[in-house]
C-alpha positions as CSV (number, residue, x, y, z in Angstrom):
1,X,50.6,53.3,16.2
2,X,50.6,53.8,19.9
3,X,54.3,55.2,20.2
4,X,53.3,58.5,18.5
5,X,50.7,58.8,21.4
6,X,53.7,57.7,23.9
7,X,55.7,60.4,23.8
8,X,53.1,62.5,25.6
9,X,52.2,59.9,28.2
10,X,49.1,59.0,26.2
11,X,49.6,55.6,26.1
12,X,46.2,53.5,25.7
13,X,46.6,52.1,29.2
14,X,47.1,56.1,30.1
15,X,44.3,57.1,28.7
16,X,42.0,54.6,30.4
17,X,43.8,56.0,33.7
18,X,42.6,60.0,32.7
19,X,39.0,58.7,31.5
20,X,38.7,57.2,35.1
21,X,39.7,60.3,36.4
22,X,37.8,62.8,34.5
23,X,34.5,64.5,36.6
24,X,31.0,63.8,34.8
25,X,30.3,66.3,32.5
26,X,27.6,67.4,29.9
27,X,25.0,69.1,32.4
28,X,23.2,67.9,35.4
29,X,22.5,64.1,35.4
30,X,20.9,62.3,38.1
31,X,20.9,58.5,36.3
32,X,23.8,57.2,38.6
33,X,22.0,58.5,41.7
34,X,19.1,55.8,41.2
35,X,21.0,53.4,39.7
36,X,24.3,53.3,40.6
37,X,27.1,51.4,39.1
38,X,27.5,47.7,39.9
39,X,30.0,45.4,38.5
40,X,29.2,42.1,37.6
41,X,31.6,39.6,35.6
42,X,28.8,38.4,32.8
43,X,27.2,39.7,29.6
44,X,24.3,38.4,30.4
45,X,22.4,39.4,33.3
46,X,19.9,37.8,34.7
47,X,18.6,39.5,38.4
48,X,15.8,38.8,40.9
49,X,12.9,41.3,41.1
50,X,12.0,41.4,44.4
51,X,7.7,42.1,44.3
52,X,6.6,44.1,46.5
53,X,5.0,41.4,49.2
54,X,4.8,41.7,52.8
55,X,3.8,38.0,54.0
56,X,3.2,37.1,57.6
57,X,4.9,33.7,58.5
58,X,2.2,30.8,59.4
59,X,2.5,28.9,62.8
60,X,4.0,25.6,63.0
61,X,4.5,22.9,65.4
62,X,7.6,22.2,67.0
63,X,8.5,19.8,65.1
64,X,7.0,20.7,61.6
65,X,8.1,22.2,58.1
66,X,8.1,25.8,57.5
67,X,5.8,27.7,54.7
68,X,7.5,28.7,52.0
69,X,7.6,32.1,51.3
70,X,4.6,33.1,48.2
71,X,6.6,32.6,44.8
72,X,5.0,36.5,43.9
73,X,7.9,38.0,45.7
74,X,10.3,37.1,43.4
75,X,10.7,37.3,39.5
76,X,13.6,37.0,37.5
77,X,14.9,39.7,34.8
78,X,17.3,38.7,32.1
79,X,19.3,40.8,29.6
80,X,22.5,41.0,28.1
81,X,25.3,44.1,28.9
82,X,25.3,46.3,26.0
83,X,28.8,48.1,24.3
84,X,28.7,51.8,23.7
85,X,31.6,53.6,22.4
86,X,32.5,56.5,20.4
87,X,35.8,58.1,18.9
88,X,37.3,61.1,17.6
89,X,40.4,61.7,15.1
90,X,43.8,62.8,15.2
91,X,45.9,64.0,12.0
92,X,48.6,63.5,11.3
93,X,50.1,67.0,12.3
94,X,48.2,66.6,16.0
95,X,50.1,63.7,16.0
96,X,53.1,64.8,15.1
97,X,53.2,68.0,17.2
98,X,52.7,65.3,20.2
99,X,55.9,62.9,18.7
100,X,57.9,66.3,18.5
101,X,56.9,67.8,22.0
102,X,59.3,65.1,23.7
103,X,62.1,65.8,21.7
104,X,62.6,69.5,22.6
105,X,60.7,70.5,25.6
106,X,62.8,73.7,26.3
107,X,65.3,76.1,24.8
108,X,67.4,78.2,27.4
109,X,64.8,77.3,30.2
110,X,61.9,78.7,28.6
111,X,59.2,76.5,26.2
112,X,60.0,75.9,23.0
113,X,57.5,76.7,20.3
114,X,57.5,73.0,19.6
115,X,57.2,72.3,23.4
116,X,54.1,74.6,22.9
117,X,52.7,72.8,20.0
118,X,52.9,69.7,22.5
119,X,50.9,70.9,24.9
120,X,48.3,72.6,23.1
121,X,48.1,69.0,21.5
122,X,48.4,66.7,24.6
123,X,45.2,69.4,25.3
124,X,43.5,68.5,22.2
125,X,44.0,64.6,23.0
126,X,42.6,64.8,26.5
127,X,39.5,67.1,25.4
128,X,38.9,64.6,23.0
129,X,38.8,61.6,25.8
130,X,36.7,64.0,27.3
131,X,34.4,64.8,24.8
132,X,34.2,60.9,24.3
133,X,33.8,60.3,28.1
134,X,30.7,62.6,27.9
135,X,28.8,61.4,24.8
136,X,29.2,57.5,27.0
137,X,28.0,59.5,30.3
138,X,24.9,60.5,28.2
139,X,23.9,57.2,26.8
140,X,24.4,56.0,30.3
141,X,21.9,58.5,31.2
142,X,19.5,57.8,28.6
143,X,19.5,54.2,29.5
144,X,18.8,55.3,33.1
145,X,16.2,57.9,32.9
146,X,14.5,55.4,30.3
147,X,14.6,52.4,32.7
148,X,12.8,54.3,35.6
149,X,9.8,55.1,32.7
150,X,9.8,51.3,32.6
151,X,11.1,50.4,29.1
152,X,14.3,50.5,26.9
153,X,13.9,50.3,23.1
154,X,16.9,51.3,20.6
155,X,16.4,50.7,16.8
156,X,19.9,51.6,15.1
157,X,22.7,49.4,14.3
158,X,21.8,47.3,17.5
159,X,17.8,46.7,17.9
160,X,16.6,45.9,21.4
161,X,13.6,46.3,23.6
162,X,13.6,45.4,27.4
163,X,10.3,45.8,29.2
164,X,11.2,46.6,33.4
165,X,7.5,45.7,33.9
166,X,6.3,48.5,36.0
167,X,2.9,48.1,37.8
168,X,-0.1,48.4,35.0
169,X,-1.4,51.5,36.2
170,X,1.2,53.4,37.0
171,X,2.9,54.0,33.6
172,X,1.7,56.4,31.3
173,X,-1.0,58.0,33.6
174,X,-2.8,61.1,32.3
175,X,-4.5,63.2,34.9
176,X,-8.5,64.0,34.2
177,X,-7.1,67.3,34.0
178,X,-3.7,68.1,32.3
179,X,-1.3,70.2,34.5
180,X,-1.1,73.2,31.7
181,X,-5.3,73.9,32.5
182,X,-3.7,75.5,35.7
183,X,-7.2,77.3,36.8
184,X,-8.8,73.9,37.0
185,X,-6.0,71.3,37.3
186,X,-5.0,69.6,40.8
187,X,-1.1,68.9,40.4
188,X,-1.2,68.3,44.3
189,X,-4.3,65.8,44.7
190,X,-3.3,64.3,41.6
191,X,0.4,63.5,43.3
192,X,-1.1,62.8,46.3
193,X,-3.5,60.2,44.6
194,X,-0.7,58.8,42.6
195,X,1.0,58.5,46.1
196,X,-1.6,56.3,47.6
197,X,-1.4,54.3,44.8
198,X,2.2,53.0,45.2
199,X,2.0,53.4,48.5
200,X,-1.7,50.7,48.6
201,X,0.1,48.5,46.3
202,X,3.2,47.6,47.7
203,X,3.3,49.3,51.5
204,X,6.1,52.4,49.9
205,X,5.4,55.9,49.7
206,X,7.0,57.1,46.6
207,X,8.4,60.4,48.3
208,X,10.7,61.6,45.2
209,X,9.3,63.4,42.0
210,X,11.3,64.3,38.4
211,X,9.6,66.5,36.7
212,X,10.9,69.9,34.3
213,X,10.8,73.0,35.2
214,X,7.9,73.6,32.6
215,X,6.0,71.3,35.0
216,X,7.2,72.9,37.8
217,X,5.9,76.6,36.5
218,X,2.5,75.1,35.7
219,X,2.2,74.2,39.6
220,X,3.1,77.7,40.4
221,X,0.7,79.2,38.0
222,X,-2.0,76.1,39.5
223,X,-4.8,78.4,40.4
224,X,-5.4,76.3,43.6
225,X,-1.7,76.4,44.4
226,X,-1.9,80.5,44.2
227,X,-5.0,80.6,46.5
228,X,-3.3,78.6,49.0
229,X,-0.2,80.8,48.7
230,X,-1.1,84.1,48.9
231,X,-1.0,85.0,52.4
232,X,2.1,83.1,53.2
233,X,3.9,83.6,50.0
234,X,2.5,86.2,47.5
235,X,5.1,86.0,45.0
236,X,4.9,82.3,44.2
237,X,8.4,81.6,42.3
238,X,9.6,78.6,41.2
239,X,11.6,77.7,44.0
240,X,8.7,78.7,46.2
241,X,7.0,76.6,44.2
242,X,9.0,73.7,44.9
243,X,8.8,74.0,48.9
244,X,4.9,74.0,48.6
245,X,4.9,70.5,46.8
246,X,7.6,69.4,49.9
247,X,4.8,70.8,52.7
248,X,1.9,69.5,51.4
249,X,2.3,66.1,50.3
250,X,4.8,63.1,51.2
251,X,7.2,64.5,48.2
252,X,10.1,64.9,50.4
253,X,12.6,65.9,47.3
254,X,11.7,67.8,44.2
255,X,14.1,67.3,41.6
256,X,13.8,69.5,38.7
257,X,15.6,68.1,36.1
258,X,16.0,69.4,32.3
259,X,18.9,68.0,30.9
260,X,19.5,67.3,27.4
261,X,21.8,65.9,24.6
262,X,22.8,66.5,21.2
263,X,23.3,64.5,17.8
264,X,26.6,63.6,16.5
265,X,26.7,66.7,14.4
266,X,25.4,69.1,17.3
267,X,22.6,70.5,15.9
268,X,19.7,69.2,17.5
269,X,19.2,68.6,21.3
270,X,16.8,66.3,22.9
271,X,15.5,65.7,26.6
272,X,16.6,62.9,28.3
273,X,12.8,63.0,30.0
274,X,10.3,64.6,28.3
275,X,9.5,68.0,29.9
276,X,5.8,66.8,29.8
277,X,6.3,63.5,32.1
278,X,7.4,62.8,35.7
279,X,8.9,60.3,37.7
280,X,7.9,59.4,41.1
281,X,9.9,56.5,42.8
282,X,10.8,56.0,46.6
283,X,14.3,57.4,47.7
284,X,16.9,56.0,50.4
285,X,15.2,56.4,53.5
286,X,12.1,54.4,51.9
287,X,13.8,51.9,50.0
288,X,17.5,51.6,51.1
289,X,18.6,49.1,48.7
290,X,17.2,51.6,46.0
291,X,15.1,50.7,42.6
292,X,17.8,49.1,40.9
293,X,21.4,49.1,39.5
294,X,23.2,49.7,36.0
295,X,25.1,46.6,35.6
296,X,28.9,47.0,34.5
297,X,30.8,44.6,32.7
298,X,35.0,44.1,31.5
299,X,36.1,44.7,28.1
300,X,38.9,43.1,26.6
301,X,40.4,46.7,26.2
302,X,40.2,47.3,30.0
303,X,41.8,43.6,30.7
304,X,38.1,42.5,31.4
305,X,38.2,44.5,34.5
306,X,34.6,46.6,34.6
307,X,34.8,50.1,33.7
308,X,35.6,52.9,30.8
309,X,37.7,51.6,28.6
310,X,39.7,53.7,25.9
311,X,41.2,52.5,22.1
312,X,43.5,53.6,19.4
313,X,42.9,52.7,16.0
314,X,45.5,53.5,12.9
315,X,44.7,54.4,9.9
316,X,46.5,54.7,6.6
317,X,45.2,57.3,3.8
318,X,44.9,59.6,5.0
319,X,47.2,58.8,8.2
320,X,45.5,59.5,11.3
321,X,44.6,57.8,14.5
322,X,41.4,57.4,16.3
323,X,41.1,57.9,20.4
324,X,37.9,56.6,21.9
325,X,36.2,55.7,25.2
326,X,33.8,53.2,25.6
327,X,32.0,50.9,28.3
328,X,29.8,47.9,28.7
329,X,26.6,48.3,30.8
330,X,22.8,47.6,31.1
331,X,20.0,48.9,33.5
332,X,18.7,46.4,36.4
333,X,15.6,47.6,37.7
334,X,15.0,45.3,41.0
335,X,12.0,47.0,42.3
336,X,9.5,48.4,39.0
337,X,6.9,48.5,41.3
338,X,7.7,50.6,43.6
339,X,7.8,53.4,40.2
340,X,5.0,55.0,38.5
341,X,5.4,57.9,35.9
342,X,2.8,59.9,34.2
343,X,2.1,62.7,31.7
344,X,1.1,65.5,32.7
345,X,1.0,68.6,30.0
């Protein structure tokens, strides 16, 4: 089985190397940035929440035992890595286009139509990885961007539900006035409230915000924000827009984010984060350890070393082979209270 995929280079080992390689595609997607990749050498994970607590050490005597630190610091999160994965096949005349490419790359120092043939299907083979690489970037995604609301739950082949346990309160918040009633609605004080908040709890300013750029249009339609704006900036655009949330609150980065994905047959696409919600959460400079991690495990098909994997499967009537990528990860999230989302149209 793997010989036909050989001739080209496309080895299974190869294929691992060009998945590796290949750039992050699909759209914008901002998972990674907030919870980066870390390799551990487990399926099941098990991490220490670090509570947001702020003790003050006791005095002692010279000679006597130190206080231990309040056991509310810490907590412990369990869960086990997850597998994704997801192939794509190749006939049998993709895979024997491939076979024959090796055999007669050139004919009087030009490309042979077979050579031709070859390439067009070594093309097809690493669009494929590609397309596979993707579809595994997105789920990655959607495990991020639902970790930072709080809560994972999948009900398909594989059921699970993992509770982060963000702060009660700061989870599914709904302004006295939604966002859309923009001649009454206060996006700004609401932020700024939500702010304090985090910020009374736990000593962090959450200065990061997620939010669509339908949210984003209700601010600059916000009949507030237009009064405020119209001697400095009478043509309130989105990106104006923007800069006015950075000047007048703590919010030191807007990130506008809309991304979506489709089903397996491409027909219907879905937001990662629903355009009505946003995410507030603390960046670098206020928390440089960050809110967390996406834990990354080996697979047997990677020689248990943590990362994308790739697989060829054979099959016989009809003949054909199957490429896919795959990889074993699961969301940490070390500091949940430190987050707070809210729904605001």
């Amino acid at each position: 089985m793997s010989e036909k995929l050989e001739v080209c280079g496309m080895d299974q080992k190869t294929m691992t190397k060009v998945v590796n390689k290949l750039e992050n595609k699909g759209g914008k997607k901002i998972g990674l940035e907030f919870l980066p990749f870390y390799d551990v050498a487990t399926e099941k994970l098990q991490w220490d929440i670090m509570r947001a607590a702020n003790p003050m050490a006791n005095f002692r005597a010279v000679d006597g035992e130190s206080e231990l630190v309040g056991r509310r610091a810490f907590d412990r999160g369990y869960a086990e890595i997850v597998s994704m994965s997801i192939k794509e096949r190749f006939n049998t005349s993709d895979l024997r286009a491939i076979r024959e490419a090796g055999m007669l790359p050139v004919v009087d120092n030009n490309p042979s139509m077979i050579a031709q043939m070859g390439a067009e299907a070594k093309k097809k083979l690493r669009q494929a990885l590609e397309r596979c690489k993707t579809a595994v970037d997105n789920r990655v995604e959607w495990m991020a961007i639902n970790a930072l609301l709080g809560k994972i739950e999948f009900s398909g082949k594989v059921k699970f539900s993992v509770d982060y346990g963000i702060t009660p309160g700061q989870t599914g918040i709904i302004p006295s006035i939604l966002w859309s009633s923009t001649s009454s609605a206060d996006p700004l004080g609401d932020i700024q409230t939500w702010q304090d908040l985090v910020q009374e709890n736990t000593g962090i300013v959450p200065n990061t915000i997620i939010m669509s750029r339908a949210v984003l249009r209700l601010i600059s339609k916000n009949t507030t924000v237009r009064d405020a704006m119209k001697y400095t900036n009478p043509v309130l655009n989105l990106a104006a827009a923007k800069k006015f949330i950075e000047d007048n609150t703590e919010v030191t980065n807007v990130i506008v984010y809309d991304s979506m994905y489709t089903d397996n047959d491409g027909g219907n696409s879905t937001r990662f984060l629903d355009e009505s919600y946003i995410i507030m959460l603390p960046g670098k400079d206020q928390l440089p350890d960050g809110v967390g991690d996406i834990a990354r495990a080996g697979h047997p098909l990677a020689n248990y070393q943590p990362g994308y994997y790739t697989f060829q499967k054979e099959e016989i009537d009809p003949y054909g082979v199957f490429v896919g990528v795959g990889l074993d990860a699961f969301p940490r999230i070390t500091h949940p209270e430190v987050l707070l989302n809210a729904k605001v149209k």
